[in-house]
C-alpha positions, 0 to 999 in steps of 0.5 A: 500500500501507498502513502501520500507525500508531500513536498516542502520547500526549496531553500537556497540557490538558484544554480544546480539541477533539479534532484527529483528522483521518481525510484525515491518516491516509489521507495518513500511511499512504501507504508512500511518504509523508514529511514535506516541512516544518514550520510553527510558530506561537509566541509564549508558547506554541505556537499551531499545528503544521502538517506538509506531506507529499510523495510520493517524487516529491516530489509534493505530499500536503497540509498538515495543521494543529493549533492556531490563528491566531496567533504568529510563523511559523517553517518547517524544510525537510526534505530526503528520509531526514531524519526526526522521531526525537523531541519534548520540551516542557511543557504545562500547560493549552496547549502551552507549549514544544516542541522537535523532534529530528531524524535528521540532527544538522545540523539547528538546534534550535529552540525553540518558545514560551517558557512552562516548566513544570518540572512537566509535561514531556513527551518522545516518541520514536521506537522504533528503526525508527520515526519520528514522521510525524504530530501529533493532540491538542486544540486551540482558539485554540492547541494544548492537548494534543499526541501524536505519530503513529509508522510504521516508517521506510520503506526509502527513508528509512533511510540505508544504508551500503555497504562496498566488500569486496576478494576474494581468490583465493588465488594470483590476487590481488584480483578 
């Protein structure tokens, strides 16, 4: 079964070729399909974004790419009910910082490129029943415009809370 995508954005340049992947959005509107990693390239500012999804099983759906070759690479693992919940960086004519925020609080801030622009910040975040499940925008060498791709969090991935209630019948004590 499918799900509903909705695209966010672009921030950024006006340079590069537009990123819009048609296999990415097959693999993204698969209702079991969840980020597994993350893979930046940075330097000064951020080269790539690569984002590796899985099945339930934990069965691998493909990694898919924006941006180019270069800068250092760092990897965040995400664990199952763990979720992209927002972004923020700037942009002016390539991206040129990035932060992610995550639905588990435990999970380190990173901060991606070096290269702040007061005056073209940018912030997406996910509406309340939503997550960020994919990336699009312009790239060449490295990233020059980014937006963020939404669903609704699948059921599998919200955490859910049980609450042991205690009945009493009155004059049998507790059931």
């Amino acid at each position: 079964m499918s799900v509903s995508l909705y695209h966010c954005g672009c921030s950024g340049g006006t340079g590069g070729t537009v990123n819009y992947n048609e296999e990415l959005l097959n693999v993204i509107g698969i209702e079991d399909c969840r980020i597994s990693e993350i893979i930046v390239h940075s330097g000064d500012v951020v080269d790539s974004i690569a984002v590796s999804y899985v099945d339930s099983n934990d069965n691998p759906l493909g990694t898919f790419k924006i941006g180019g070759n270069g800068g250092s690479m760092s990897t965040i693992q995400l664990q199952k009910n763990v979720y992209i919940k927002g972004i923020w960086g700037c942009s002016e004519n390539k991206l040129g910082f990035l932060q992610f925020e995550y639905s588990d609080n435990t999970i380190p801030v990173i901060s991606y490129g070096s290269t702040i622009n007061d005056l073209d910040l940018f912030t997406y975040n996910a509406p309340a029943g939503f997550l960020i499940i994919g990336f699009w925008g312009a790239e060449g060498d490295k990233i020059d415009r980014i937006g963020v791709i939404l669903r609704r969090i699948p059921d599998e991935q919200i955490t859910k809370r049980v609450f042991q209630g205690i009945f009493f019948d009155r004059g049998q004590g507790n059931k």
